[in-house]
C-alpha positions as CSV (number, residue, x, y, z in Angstrom):
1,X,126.0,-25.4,168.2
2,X,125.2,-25.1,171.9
3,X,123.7,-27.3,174.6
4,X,121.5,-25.2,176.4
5,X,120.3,-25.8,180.2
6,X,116.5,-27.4,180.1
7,X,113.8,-25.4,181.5
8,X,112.4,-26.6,185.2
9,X,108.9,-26.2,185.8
10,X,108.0,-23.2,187.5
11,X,109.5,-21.1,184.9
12,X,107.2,-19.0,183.1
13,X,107.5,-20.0,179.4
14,X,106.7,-23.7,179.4
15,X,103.2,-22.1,181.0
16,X,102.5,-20.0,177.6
17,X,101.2,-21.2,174.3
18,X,103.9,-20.6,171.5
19,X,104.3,-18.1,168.8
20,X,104.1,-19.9,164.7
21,X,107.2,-20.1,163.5
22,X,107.5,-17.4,160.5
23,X,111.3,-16.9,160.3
24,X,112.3,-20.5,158.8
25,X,115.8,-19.3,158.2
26,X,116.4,-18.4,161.8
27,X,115.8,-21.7,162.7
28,X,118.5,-24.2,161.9
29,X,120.6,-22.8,164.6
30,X,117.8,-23.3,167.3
31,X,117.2,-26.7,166.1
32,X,120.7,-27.6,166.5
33,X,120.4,-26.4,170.2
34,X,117.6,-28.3,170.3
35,X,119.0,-31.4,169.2
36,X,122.5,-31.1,171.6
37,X,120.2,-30.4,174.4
38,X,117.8,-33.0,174.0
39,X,121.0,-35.9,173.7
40,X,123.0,-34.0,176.4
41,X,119.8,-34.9,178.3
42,X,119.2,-38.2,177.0
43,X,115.7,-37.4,175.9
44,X,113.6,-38.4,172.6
45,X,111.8,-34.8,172.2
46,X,112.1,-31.4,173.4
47,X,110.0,-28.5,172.6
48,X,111.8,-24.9,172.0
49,X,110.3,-23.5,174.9
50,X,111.8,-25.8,177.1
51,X,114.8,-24.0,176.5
52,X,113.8,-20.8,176.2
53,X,112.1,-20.6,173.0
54,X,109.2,-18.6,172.4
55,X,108.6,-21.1,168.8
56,X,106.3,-23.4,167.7
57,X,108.8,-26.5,167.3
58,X,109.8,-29.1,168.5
59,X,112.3,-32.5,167.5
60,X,111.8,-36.1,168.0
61,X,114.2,-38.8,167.8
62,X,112.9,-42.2,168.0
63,X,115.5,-43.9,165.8
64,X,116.6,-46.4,168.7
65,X,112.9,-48.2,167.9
66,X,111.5,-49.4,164.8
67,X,109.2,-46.3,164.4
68,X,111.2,-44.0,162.5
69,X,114.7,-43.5,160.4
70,X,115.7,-40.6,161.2
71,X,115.0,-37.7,163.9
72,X,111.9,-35.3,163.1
73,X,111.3,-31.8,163.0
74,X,107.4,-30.4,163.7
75,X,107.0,-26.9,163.2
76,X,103.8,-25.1,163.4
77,X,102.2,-28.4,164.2
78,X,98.0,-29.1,164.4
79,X,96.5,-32.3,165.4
80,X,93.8,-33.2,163.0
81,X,92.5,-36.7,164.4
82,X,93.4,-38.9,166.9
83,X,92.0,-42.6,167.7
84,X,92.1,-45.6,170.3
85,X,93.5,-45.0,173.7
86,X,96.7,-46.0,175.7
87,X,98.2,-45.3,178.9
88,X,102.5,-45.1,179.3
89,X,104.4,-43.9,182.3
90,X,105.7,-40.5,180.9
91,X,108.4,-38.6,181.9
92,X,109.8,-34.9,180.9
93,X,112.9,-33.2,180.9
94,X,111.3,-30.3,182.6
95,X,110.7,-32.2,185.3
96,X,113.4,-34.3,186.0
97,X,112.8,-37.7,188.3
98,X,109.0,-37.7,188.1
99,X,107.0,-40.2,185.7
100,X,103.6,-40.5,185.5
101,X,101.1,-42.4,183.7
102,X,99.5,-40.9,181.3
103,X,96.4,-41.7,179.0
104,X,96.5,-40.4,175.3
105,X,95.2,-41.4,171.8
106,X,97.1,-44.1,170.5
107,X,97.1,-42.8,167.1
108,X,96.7,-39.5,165.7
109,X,97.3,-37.6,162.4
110,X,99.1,-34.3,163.1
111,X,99.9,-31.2,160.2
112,X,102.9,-30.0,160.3
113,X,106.0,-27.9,158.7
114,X,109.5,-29.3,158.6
115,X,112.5,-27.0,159.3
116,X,112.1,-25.7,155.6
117,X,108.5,-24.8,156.0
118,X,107.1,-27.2,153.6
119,X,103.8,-29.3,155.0
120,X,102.6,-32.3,155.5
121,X,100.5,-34.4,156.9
122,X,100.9,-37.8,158.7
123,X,99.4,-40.3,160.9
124,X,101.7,-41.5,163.6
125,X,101.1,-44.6,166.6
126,X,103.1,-46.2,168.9
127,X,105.9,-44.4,170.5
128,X,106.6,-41.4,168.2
129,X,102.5,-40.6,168.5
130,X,103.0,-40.0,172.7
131,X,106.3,-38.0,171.9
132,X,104.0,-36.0,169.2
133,X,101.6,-35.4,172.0
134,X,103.9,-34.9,174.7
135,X,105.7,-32.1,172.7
136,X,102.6,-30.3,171.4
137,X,101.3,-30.0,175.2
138,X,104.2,-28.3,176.1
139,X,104.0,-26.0,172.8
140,X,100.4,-25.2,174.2
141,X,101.4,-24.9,178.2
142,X,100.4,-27.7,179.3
143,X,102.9,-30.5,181.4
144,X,102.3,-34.1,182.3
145,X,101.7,-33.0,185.8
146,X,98.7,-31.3,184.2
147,X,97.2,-34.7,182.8
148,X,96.9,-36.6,186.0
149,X,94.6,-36.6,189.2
150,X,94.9,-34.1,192.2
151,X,95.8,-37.1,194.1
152,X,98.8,-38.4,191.2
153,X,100.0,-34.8,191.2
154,X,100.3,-34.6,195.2
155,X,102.8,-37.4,195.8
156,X,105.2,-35.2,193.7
157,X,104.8,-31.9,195.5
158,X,108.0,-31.3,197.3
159,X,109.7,-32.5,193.7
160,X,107.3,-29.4,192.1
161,X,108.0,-27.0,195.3
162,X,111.7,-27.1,194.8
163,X,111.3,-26.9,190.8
164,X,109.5,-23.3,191.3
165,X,112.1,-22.7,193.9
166,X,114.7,-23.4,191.5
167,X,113.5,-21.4,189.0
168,X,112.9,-18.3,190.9
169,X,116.8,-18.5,191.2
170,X,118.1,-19.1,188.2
171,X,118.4,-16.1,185.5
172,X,117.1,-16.2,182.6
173,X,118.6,-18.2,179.5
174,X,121.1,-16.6,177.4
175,X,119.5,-16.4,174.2
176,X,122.6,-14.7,172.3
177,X,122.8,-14.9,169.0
178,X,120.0,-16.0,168.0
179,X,118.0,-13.5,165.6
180,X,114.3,-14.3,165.9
C-alpha cells in the first residue's frame, strides 16, 4: 500500500505504551504499510508506532534464517516466560547507525493475536526471540538506548541530539486513510 517514513527517536509516540488492537479489520492496510516500510528499510521487524501507529502490533520477517517460513504478525502480544540469557549487538530503525549490545532472554514464550485476532501461544529462541523482544519494547516505550549503561548510551549522544533535533522539524505522519 504505502511505504511510510520511520519514526526517529525523539518523537513522541515511540515514548508511549500502545493501545490493544480492537478493530482487526482496520488492520490489514496498516500491516501492509508495515511490511513496505520495514523492507524499504531493510529491517526484520517494525512496531506500528514506529510509524506512527498508536497499535499494539508489530511484523517480523526472519525468513532469510532457518527460524521461520514465513513473516509473522503479533498483535496484542504478552510475554509469559522467558529463559537463559544472550547478549547481540542490536540495532533499530528508529535510530539509524547506532548498535548496541544488548542482553535479553534467550528464549521466551510470548501470547499473541495474528492479524485475524485468533491466539496463540508460542515459545520462540534464537533470532526471531530478540526481534520478539525488540518489538514489544518499543510497543511499551522503551528503545535499545534504554537497555544499556549511562556510559554505552553517552558515546552516541550527538547521534541522539540530532535525532530530537530532527524530529522537532519534521511534521507529523500523514495518517490518511486509515480508519482506526
Amino acid at each position: 500500500m504505502a511505504v511510510r517514513p520511520i519514526l526517529h527517536y525523539g518523537n513522541p509516540i515511540l515514548r508511549e505504551k500502545c493501545k490493544p488492537v480492537i478493530d482487526f479489520q482496520s488492520l490489514a492496510a496498516i500491516l501492509e504499510d508495515m511490511y513496505d516500510s520495514m523492507y524499504e528499510a531493510d529491517g526484520i521487524g517494525l512496531a506500528a508506532n514506529q510509524i506512527g501507529f498508536d497499535l499494539h502490533c508489530f511484523v517480523i520477517d526472519v525468513t532469510h534464517t532457518e527460524e521461520a517460513d514465513e513473516p509473522i504478525v503479533f498483535v496484542n502480544s504478552k510475554l509469559i516466560a522467558s529463559r537463559g540469557a544472550s547478549d547481540y549487538e542490536e540495532g533499530c530503525l528508529s535510530l539509524p547507525g547506532i548498535q548496541l549490545n544488548i542482553s535479553r532472554p534467550e528464549f521466551v514464550t510470548i501470547e499473541y493475536q495474528d492479524e485475524s485476532g485468533k491466539t496463540f501461544s508460542r515459545e520462540f529462541g534464537g533470532l526471531l526471540a530478540r526481534a520478539i523482544q525488540h518489538e514489544m519494547d518499543h510497543l511499551n516505550g522503551v528503545m535499545i538506548v534504554d537497555r544499556v549503561s549511562e556510559l554505552a548510551r553517552m558515546k552516541y549522544q550527538q547521534e541522539l541530539k540530532a535525532f530530537v533535533n530532527e524530529t522537532r522539524q519534521k511534521p507529523k505522519p500523514d495518517l490518511k486513510g486509515i480508519n482506526l
